[in-house]
DOKOLKOL-364984 format. One line per field, with one value per residue (C-alpha): y, z negated, x. Coordinates in pm, whole numbers, padded with zeros to 5 digits. Layout:
N
yy	c(Y; ...)
zz	c(Z; ...)
xx	c(X; ...)
end
This chain:
218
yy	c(09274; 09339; 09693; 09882; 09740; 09853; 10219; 10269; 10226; 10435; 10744; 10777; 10658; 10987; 10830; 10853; 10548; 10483; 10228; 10206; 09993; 09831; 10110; 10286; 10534; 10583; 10475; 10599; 10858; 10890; 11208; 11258; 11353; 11701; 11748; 11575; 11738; 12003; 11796; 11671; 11306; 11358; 11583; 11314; 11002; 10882; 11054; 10903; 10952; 11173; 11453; 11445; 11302; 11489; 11393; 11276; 11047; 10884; 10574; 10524; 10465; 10238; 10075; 09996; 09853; 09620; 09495; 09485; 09300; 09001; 08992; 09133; 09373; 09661; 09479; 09817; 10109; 10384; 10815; 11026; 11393; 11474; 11791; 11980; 12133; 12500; 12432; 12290; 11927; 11736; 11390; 11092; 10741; 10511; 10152; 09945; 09570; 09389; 09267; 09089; 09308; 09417; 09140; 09141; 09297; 09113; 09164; 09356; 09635; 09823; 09935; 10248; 10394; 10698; 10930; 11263; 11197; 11564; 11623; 11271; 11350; 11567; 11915; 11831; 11521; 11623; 11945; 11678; 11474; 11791; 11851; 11515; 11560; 11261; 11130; 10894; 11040; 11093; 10733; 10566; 10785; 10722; 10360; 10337; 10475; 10202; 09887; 09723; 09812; 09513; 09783; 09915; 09980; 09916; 09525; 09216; 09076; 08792; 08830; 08603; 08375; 08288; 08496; 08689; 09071; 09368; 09743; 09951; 10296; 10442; 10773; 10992; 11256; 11447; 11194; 10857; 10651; 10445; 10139; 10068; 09764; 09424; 09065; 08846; 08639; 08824; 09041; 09166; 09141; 09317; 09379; 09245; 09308; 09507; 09810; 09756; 09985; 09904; 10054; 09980; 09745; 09542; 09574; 09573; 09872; 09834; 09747; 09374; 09280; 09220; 08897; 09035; 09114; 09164; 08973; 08990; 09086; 08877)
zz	c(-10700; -10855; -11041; -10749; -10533; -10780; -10826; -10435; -10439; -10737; -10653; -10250; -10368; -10350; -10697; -11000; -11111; -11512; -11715; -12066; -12338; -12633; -12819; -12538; -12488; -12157; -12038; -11636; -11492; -11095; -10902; -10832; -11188; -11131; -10798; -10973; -11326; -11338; -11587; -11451; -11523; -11792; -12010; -11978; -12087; -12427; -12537; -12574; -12457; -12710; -12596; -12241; -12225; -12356; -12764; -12677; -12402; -12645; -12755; -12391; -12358; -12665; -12546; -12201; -12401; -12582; -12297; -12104; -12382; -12326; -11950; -11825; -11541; -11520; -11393; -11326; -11329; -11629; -11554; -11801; -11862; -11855; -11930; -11666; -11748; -11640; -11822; -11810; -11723; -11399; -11400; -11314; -11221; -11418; -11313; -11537; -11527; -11813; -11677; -11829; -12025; -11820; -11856; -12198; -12380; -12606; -12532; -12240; -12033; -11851; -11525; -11455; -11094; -11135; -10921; -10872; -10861; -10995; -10642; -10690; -11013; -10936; -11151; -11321; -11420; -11537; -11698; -11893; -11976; -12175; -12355; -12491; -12609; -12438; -12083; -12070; -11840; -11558; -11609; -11575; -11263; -11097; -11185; -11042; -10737; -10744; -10857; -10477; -10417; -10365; -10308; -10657; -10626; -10434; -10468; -10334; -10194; -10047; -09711; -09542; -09339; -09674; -09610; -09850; -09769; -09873; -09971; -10036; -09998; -10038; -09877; -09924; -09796; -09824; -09644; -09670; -09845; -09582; -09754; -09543; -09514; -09421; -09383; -09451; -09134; -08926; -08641; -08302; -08041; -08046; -08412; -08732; -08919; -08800; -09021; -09110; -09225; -09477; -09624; -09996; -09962; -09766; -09445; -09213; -08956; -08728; -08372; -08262; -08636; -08801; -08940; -09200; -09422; -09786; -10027; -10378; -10539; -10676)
xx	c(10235; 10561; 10646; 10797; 10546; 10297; 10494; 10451; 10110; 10039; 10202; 10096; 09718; 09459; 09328; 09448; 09614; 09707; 09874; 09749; 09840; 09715; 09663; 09477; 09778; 09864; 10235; 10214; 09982; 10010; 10099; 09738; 09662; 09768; 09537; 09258; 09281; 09580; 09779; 10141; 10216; 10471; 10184; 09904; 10165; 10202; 09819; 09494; 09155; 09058; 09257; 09137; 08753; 08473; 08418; 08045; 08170; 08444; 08153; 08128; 08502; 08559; 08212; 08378; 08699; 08542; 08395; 08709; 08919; 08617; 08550; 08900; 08751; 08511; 08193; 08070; 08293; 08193; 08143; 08285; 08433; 08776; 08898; 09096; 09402; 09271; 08980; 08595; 08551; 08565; 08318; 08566; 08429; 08726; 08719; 08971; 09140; 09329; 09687; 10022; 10228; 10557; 10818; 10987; 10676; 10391; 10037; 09861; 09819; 09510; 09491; 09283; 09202; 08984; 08848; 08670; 08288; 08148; 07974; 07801; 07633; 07374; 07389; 07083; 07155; 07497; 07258; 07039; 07332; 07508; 07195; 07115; 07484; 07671; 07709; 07420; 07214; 07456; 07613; 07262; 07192; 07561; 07528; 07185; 07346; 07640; 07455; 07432; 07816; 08018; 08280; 08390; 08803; 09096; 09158; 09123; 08783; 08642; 08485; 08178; 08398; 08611; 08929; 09072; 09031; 09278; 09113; 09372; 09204; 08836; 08757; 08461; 08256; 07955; 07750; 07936; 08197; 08444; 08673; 09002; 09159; 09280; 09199; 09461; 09546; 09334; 09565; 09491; 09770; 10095; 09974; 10072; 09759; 09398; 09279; 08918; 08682; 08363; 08101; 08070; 07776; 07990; 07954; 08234; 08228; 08465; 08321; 08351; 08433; 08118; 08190; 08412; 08152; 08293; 08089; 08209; 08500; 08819)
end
């Protein structure tokens, strides 16, 4: 995916999508920083995560960088607090990958997708998380909850028959999470290519296309 490709994607995607660098300093926010936290994109670049997550959830950040610098992908996407721009702090899920540096730079960049994941964290988690002083509790419950999704981002994925599947957007409710997408090569008539649907375990839901069960991530 090329930058303008990559732009396109960003700024029409309900989650917030971030480009950090080296020195953890963000270089692009997406549009959907503002819905998500009240900041506009221009007063979240060029700052760190200290200024917007929660001081006790900093170890948990520089924890999950360490990690990323060695395996090159979230295995399993970290909760933290980020303060809002009105004030108080919203829980965000943050899933990260480690990518080339643009063309003409040295080095790396990460790519963050986070999202809005307060109603999944259940208040007394989050209540016994705040006492103990960090995030702990709430990231062992909410990654208790994740730990058999197959589902973790917007990517590319590996379905059951061996084709190479496409999510490119996760919605969520009260009662379920629904992954859209593609399979490469796979089209109905008078159709270039078939929107599936999945649940984050896997399982494709679209009548008549069970096959296309996602099975682990590229």
């Amino acid at each position: 995916m090329n930058e303008l490709d990559f732009r396109l994607l960003a700024e029409h995607a309900s989650d917030m999508i971030c480009l950090v660098d080296g020195a953890m300093k963000m270089t692009y926010a997406s549009p959907a920083c503002e819905r998500l936290l009240g900041w506009k994109p221009d007063e979240m670049v060029e700052k760190g995560p200290d200024v917007f997550v929660h001081p006790d959830d900093l170890p948990i950040i520089c924890k999950a960088h360490r990690e990323l610098l060695k395996h090159g992908v979230d295995c399993v996407p970290i909760v933290v607090r980020m303060r809002k721009k009105t004030g108080g702090y919203a829980w965000m899920e943050v899933s990260a990958q480690l990518v080339p540096a643009a063309a003409g730079q040295d080095g790396h960049q990460i790519v963050l997708v986070m999202r809005d994941v307060s109603a999944c964290v259940r208040p007394k988690a989050a209540s016994a998380a705040q006492a103990e002083g960090n995030a702990v509790a709430a990231h062992r419950q909410y990654s208790e909850k994740i730990a058999s999704h197959i589902i973790t981002g917007v990517g590319m994925y590996l379905t059951d028959p061996g084709r190479i599947a496409f999510v490119e957007s996760i919605s969520r409710s009260a009662d379920e999470v629904v992954c859209c997408g593609y399979v490469l090569g796979h089209k109905r008539r008078n159709s270039p290519v078939q929107l599936l649907e999945w649940l984050p375990d896997g399982e494709c839901v679209t009548a008549g296309e069970k096959r296309h069960r996602i099975t682990q991530r590229i």
